[in-house]
Structure formats: structure tokens, C-alpha cells
C-alpha positions in Angstrom: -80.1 -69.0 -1.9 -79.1 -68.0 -5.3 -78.7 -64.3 -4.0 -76.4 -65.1 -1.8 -74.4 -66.5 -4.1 -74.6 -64.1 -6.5 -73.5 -60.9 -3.9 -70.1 -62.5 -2.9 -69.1 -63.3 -7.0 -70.4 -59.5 -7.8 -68.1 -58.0 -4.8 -65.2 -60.0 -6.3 -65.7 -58.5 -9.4 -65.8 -55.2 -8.8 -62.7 -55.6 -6.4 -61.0 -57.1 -8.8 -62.5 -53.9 -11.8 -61.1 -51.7 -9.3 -57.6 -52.4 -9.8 -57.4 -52.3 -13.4 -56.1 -48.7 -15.0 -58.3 -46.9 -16.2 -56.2 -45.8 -19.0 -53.5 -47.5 -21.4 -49.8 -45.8 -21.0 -49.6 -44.0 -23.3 -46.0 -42.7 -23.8 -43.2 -44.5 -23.8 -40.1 -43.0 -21.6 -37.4 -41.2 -23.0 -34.1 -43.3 -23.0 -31.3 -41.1 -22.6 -28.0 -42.0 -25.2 -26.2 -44.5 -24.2 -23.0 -42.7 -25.7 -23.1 -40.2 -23.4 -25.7 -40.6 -20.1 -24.8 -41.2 -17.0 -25.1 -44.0 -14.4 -27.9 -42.4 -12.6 -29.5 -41.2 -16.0 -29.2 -45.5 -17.0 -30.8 -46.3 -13.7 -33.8 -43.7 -13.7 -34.0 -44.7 -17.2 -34.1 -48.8 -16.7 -36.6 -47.9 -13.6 -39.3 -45.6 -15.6 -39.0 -48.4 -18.8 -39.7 -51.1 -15.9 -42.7 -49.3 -14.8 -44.1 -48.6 -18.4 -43.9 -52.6 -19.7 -45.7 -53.4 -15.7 -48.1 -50.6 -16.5 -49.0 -51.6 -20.1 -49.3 -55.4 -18.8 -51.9 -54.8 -15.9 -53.3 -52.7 -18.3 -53.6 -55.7 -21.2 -54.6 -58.2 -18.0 -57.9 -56.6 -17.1 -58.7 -56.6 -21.2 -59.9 -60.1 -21.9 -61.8 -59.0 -24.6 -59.7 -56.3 -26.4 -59.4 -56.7 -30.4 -56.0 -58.7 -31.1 -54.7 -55.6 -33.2 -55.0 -53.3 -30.4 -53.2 -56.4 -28.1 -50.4 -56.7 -30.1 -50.0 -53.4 -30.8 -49.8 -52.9 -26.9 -47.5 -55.2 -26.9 -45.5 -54.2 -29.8 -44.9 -50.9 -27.6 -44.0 -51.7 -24.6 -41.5 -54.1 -26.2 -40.2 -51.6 -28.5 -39.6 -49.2 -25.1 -37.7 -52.2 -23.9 -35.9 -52.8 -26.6 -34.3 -49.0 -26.8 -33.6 -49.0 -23.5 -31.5 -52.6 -24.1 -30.1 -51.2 -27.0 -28.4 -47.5 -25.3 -27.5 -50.1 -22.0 -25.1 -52.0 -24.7 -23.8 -48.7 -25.8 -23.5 -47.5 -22.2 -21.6 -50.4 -21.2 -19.3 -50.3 -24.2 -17.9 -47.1 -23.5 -17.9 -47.9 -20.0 -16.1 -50.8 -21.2 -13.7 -48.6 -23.4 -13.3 -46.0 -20.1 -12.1 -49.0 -17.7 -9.4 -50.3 -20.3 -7.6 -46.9 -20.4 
């Protein structure tokens, strides 16, 4: 009876083994300058930085047991990706700001 039990928790896991990535993200996308990018360039920009924070959390959720350093440092990049694309939107939307005034 045990058996039994044991096959349907062992599918689970590997199911749910199968979904992780295989391998942190390792570069962070390239955020064009706010100053001077386009609208498109923002968008394809905001989309690849989406996918890189998603990436690096599925990555971080199928690693229970990773060593807090390498956790935070994770985390440290993917908000750090996040934070430079934040940072060229508000100089994106300045000039646009400055462009719409005149």
C-alpha cells in the first residue's frame, strides 16, 4: 500500500522538477537611454526587463535550499535590472513631458 502511495508523490515531483530552469539568467537586458530611445525601444525594453525579473523568480522558486548569499544576490539583480529600467522610463517621460509642452 505504501508503494502506491509513494509512485503518485514521486510523479508530482518530477512534474513539478520539470518546470524549473535549468539555469539562472544570467544577463541582465540592456535598457536603452531614456534621453534619447524611442517608444518602441521603452516597450521592448519594459517587456525583456519583465521577462528577466519572471525568469530569475521561477528560477529562485524551485531553489528552497539555495545559500541566502546566492538568494539575495539573485535578487539584488533582478531588482537592480528593474530599477534601471524605472530610472530611463522617468527620463523618457520627462522629455516626453518637455516635447508635449512645446
Amino acid at each position: 500500500m505504501k508503494a502506491l502511495m509513494t509512485l503518485p508523490a514521486l510523479l508530482l515531483a518530477a512534474n513539478t522538477w520539470a518546470a524549473c530552469p535549468a539555469a539562472k539568467p544570467e544577463t541582465a537586458p540592456v535598457v536603452p537611454d531614456g534621453a534619447t530611445a524611442s517608444f518602441e525601444d521603452m516597450a521592448a525594453a519594459q517587456e525583456a526587463v519583465k521577462t528577466y525579473v519572471a525568469d530569475m523568480e521561477a528560477w529562485l522558486e524551485c531553489r528552497s535550499n539555495l545559500h541566502p548569499l546566492m538568494h539575495n544576490r539573485a535578487i539584488a539583480l533582478a531588482e537592480a535590472a528593474a530599477e534601471s529600467y524605472n530610472m530611463e522610463l522617468s527620463s523618457f517621460r520627462k522629455r516626453d513631458q518637455l516635447l508635449a509642452n512645446n
